[in-house]
C-alpha positions, -999 to +999 in steps of 0.1 A: +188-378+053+174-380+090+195-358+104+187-330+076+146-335+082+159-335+120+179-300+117+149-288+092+124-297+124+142-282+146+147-252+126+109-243+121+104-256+153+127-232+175+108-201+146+078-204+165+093-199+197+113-167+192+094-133+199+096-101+176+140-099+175+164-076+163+179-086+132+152-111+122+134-113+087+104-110+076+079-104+051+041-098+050+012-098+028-021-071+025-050-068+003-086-049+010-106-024-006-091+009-018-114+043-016-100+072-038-103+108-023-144+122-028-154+087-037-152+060-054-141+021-049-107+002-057-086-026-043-052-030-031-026-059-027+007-050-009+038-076-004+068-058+021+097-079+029+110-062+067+139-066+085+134-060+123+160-034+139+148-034+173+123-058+192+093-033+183+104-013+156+113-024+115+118-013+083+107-027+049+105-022+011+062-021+004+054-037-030+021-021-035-005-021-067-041-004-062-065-002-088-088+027-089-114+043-108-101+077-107-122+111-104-117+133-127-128+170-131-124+195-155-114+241-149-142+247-173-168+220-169-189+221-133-188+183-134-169+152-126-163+126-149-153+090-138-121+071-158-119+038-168-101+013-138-066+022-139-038+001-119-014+028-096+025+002-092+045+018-058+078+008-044+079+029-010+104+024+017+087+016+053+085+019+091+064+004+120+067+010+153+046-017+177+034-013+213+043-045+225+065-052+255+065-092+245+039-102+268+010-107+244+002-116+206-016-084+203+007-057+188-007-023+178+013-008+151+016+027+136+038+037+104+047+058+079+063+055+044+078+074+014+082+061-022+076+064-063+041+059-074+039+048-116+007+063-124-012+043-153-029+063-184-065+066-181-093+065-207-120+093-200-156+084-204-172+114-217-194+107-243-210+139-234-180+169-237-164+171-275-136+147-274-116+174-299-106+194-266-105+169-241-080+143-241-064+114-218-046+115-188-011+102-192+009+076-173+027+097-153+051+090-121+051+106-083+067+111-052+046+106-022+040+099+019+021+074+034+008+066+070-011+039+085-018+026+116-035-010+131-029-041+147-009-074+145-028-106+163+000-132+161+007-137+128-022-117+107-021-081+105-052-057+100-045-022+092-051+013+075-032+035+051-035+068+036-015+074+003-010+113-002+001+111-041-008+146-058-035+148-084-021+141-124-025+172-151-049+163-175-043+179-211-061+185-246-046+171-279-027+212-277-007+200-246-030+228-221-042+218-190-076+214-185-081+197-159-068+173-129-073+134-118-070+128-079-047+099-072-051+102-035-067+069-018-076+052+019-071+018+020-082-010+045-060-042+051-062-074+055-030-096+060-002-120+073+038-125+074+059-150+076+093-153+096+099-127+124+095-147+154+060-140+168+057-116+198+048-135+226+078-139+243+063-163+272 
């Protein structure tokens, strides 16, 4: 039993000495506020398991769910109406490249990411349009691009992220189109990993 607890010691020990490596795992954790394209307020929690492929560069898996209020406008009607709080799931495949040489903690970062977006069905609060031609925007799904950029300070990671996911159709109880919801959001974030090595090498 000592020599396990010794090996176990040793083990997380020697983690906290190795600088960002080739091959090594990791994975990290973000959450912040989410803004949706003209306006608006949401919030975001990503979890992306990485796997380093060179000192300064990986690539991941991001888990991502934002929740937005979503803007929607109708062709016919010179106004914007605002959904209920819907939840957007992604799975998007990842990669950061850091400026870091190994001599300090501080690692700017900048990335990029492509992946399917499961768009959640929205209620429309429009008390004041005649709900017989209106309808609701459907769950729907979507390919899409993202980029971020930001900084890594040891082990917590600040950062931000544009998600380019097309607008979603919105249709009346005939199936027409009659207007469109914007899915497109910035988000700021606030986070840490774990495993990796950290990148001071000294």
């Amino acid at each position: 039993m000592k020599k396990l607890l010794t090996l176990c010691l040793f083990i997380g020990l020697s983690t906290l000495t190795f600088a960002q490596q080739a091959g090594k795992f990791r994975i990290g954790m973000d959450l912040g506020p989410a803004i949706p394209k003209n306006g608006g307020i949401g919030a975001l929690v990503n979890i992306e398991p990485k796997i380093n492929v060179r000192d300064n560069l990986n690539v991941g898996i991001r888990l991502g769910i934002a929740g937005l209020a979503k803007d929607v406008t109708y062709f016919d009607i010179s106004q914007d109406y605002e959904g209920e709080v819907s939840a957007n799931v992604s799975v998007s495949g990842t990669l950061d490249y850091y400026f870091n040489n190994g001599g300090s903690n501080f690692a700017p970062y900048i990335g990029a990411g492509f992946g399917y977006y499961a768009l959640s069905s929205v209620e429309i609060d429009a008390d004041t349009i005649d709900d017989t031609d209106v309808g609701n925007l459907e769950a729907n799904f979507k390919w899409s691009p993202m980029l971020r950029a930001g900084i890594e300070l040891g082990r917590f990671r600040m950062g931000a992220e544009y998600n380019f996911i097309p607008p979603s159709n919105l249709q009346d109880t005939s199936g027409a189109v009659i207007g469109e919801a914007v899915n497109q959001y910035f988000g700021f974030t606030f986070g840490f990993y774990v495993g990796g090595g950290r990148w001071r090498k000294s």
